[in-house]
C-alpha positions as CSV (number, residue, x, y, z in Angstrom):
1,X,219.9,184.0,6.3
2,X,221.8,180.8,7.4
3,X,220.7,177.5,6.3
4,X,222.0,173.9,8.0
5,X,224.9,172.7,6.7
6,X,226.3,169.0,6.2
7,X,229.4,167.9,4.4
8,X,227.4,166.5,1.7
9,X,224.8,169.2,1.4
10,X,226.5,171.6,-0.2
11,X,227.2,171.3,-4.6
12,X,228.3,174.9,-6.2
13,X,227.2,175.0,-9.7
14,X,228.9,178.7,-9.9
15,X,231.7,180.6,-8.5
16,X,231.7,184.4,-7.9
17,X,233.8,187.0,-10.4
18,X,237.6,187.3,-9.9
19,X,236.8,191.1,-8.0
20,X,234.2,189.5,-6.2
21,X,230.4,190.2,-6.1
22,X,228.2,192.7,-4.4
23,X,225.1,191.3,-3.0
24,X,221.1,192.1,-1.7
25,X,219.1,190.7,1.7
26,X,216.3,190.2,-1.1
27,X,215.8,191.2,-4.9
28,X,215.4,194.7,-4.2
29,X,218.3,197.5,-4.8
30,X,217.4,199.1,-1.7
31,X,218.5,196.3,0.9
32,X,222.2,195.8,0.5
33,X,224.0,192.7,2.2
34,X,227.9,192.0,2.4
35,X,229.7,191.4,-0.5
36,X,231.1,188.4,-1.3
37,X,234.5,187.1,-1.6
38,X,236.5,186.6,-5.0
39,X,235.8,183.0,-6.6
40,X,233.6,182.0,-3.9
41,X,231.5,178.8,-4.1
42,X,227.9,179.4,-4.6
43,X,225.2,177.1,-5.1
44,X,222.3,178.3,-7.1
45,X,218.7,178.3,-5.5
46,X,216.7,179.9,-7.9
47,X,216.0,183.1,-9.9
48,X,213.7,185.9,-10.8
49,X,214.7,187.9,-13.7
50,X,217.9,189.0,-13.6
51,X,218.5,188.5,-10.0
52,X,219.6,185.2,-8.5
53,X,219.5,183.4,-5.2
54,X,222.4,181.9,-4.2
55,X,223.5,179.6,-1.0
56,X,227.5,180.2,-0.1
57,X,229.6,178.1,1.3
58,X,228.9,179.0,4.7
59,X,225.7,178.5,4.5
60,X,224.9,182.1,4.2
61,X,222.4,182.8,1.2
62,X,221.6,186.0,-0.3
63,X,220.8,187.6,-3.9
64,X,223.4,188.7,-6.5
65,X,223.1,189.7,-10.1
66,X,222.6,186.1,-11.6
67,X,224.3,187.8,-14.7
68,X,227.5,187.6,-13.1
69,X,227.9,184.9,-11.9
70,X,230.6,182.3,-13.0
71,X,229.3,178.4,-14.1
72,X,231.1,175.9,-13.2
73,X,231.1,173.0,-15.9
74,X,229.2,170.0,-15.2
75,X,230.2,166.3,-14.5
76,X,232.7,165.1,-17.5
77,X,231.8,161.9,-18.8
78,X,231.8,158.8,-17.3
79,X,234.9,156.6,-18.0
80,X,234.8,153.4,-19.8
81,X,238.0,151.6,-20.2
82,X,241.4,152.5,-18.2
83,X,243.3,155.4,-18.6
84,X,245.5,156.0,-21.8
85,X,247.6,158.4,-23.8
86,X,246.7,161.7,-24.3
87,X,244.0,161.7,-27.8
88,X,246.3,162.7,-30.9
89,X,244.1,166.2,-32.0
90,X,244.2,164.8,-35.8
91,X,241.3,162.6,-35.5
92,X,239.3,165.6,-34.0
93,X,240.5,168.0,-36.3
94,X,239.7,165.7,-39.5
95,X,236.1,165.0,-37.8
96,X,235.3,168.8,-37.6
97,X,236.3,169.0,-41.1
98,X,234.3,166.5,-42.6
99,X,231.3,168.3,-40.4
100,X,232.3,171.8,-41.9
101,X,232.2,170.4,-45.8
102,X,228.7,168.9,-45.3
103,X,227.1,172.0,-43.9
104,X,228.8,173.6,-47.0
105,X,227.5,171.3,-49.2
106,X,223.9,171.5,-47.6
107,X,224.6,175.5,-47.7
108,X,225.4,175.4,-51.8
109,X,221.9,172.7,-52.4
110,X,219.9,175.3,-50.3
111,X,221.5,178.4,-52.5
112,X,220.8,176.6,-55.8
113,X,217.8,176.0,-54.9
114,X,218.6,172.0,-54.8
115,X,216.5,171.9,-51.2
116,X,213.7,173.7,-49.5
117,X,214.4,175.0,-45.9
118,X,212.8,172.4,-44.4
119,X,214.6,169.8,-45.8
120,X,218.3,171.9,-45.0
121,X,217.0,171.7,-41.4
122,X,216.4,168.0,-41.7
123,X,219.5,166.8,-43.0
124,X,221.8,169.3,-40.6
125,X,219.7,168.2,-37.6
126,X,222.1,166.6,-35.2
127,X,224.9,168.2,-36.7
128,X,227.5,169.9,-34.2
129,X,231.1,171.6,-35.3
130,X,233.2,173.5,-32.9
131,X,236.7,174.6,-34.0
132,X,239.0,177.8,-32.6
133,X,242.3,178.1,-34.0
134,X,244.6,180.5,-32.4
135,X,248.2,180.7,-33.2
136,X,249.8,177.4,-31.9
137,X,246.2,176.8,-29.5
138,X,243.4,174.9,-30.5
139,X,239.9,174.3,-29.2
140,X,238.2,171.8,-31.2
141,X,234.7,170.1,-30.3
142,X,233.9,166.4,-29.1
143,X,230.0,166.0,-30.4
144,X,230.6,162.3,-29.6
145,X,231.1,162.9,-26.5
146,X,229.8,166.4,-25.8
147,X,232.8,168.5,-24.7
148,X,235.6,170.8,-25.9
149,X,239.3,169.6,-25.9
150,X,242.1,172.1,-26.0
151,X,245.5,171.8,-27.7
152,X,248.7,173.1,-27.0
153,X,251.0,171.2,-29.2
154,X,250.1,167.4,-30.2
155,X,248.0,166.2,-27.3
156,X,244.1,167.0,-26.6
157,X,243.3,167.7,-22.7
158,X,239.4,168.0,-22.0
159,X,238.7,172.0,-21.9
160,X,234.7,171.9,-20.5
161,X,232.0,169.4,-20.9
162,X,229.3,170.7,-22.8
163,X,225.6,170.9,-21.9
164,X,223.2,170.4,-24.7
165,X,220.5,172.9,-24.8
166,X,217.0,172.3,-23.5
167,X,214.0,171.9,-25.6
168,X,211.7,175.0,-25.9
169,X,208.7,172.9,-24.4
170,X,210.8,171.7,-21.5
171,X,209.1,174.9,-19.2
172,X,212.6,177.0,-19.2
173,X,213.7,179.3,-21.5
174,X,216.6,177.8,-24.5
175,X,219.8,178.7,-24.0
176,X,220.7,182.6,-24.5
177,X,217.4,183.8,-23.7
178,X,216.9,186.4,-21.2
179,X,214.5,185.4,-18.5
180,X,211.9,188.5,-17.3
181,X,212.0,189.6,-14.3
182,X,209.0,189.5,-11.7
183,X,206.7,192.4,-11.9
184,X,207.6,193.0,-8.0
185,X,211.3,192.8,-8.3
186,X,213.8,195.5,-8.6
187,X,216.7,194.6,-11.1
188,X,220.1,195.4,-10.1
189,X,222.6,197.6,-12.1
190,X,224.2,195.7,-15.2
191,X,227.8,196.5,-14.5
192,X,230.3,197.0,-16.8
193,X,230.3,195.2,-20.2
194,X,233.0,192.3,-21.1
195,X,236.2,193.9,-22.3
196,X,236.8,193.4,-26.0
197,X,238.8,190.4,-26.6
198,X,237.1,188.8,-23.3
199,X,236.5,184.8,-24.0
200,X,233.1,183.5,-24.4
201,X,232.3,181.2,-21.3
202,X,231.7,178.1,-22.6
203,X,229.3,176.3,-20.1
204,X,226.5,178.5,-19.1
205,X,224.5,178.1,-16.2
């Protein structure tokens, strides 16, 4: 199916996987389409189960294994001054560490009994620590902000924008869950699982 196409019609919120991505006329195993190309732009149309519609870049749309596609991370945030030097990772590093010592310390009042659950859950409400040291690399979270940065030496360069997680009343599932599929809809095969050592993605869909 081809939909009209305009220069400004098309956003891609995903891209498909580096061997590219097989792909269905409808949600239903037994009506294969063409494949798609490696890294292709897709925009995402909707989704039953497992299964997603997507529009390419051609205006061509089709169905694919929503599980494999690729997100691409959202807007960054807006600027408000000029440009500047690169962020010294210090700063960051000393925020996440004074993040880190009070969820201890809520962790040691809620083992000694000091607080009830509820009142851990109050007090670390709001509270958001990201930190991945590998050898020389470093991810650290922005939860001013909302985004990772990544350092390579002694300068921070914006890694993804993050994309806080929807409330549980907002009519869509939180985060992580897996949606079910529609009773009338065939799910298509899983594929293989990640490799180990494979990086977590940090922007879903």
């Amino acid at each position: 199916m081809n939909l009209p196409m305009d220069e400004f019609g098309f956003r891609p919120t995903h891209v498909a996987p580096p061997d590219g991505l097989p792909s269905w006329a409808a949600p239903d195993p037994a009506q294969p389409a063409s494949p798609l190309d490696p890294l292709l732009p897709l925009q995402l149309l909707g989704r039953a189960g497992d299964w997603a519609q997507v529009l390419c870049s051609n205006g061509w749309t089709t169905w694919v294994d929503g599980r494999l596609l690729l997100s691409l991370p959202g807007a960054p945030p807006a600027a408000t001054g000029p440009p500047a030097r690169t962020a010294d990772p210090r700063p960051a590093l000393a925020e996440a560490e004074s993040g880190l010592a009070r969820y201890r310390s809520l962790l040691e009042d809620l083992a000694a009994g000091g607080v009830d659950l509820e009142t851990f859950r109050d007090r670390a409400r709001g509270l958001r620590i990201g930190l991945v040291v590998d050898g020389e690399r470093l991810w650290v979270f922005d939860p001013v902000h909302d985004r990772w940065s990544y350092c390579d030496g002694l300068q921070l360069h914006t890694y993804a924008v993050g994309d806080r997680p929807r409330l549980p009343d907002s009519g869509r599932p939180a985060a992580g869950t897996p949606e079910v599929a529609q009773p009338d809809a065939g799910t298509p095969d899983a594929g293989p699982p990640p490799e180990a050592g494979e990086p977590t993605r940090l922007v879903g869909p």
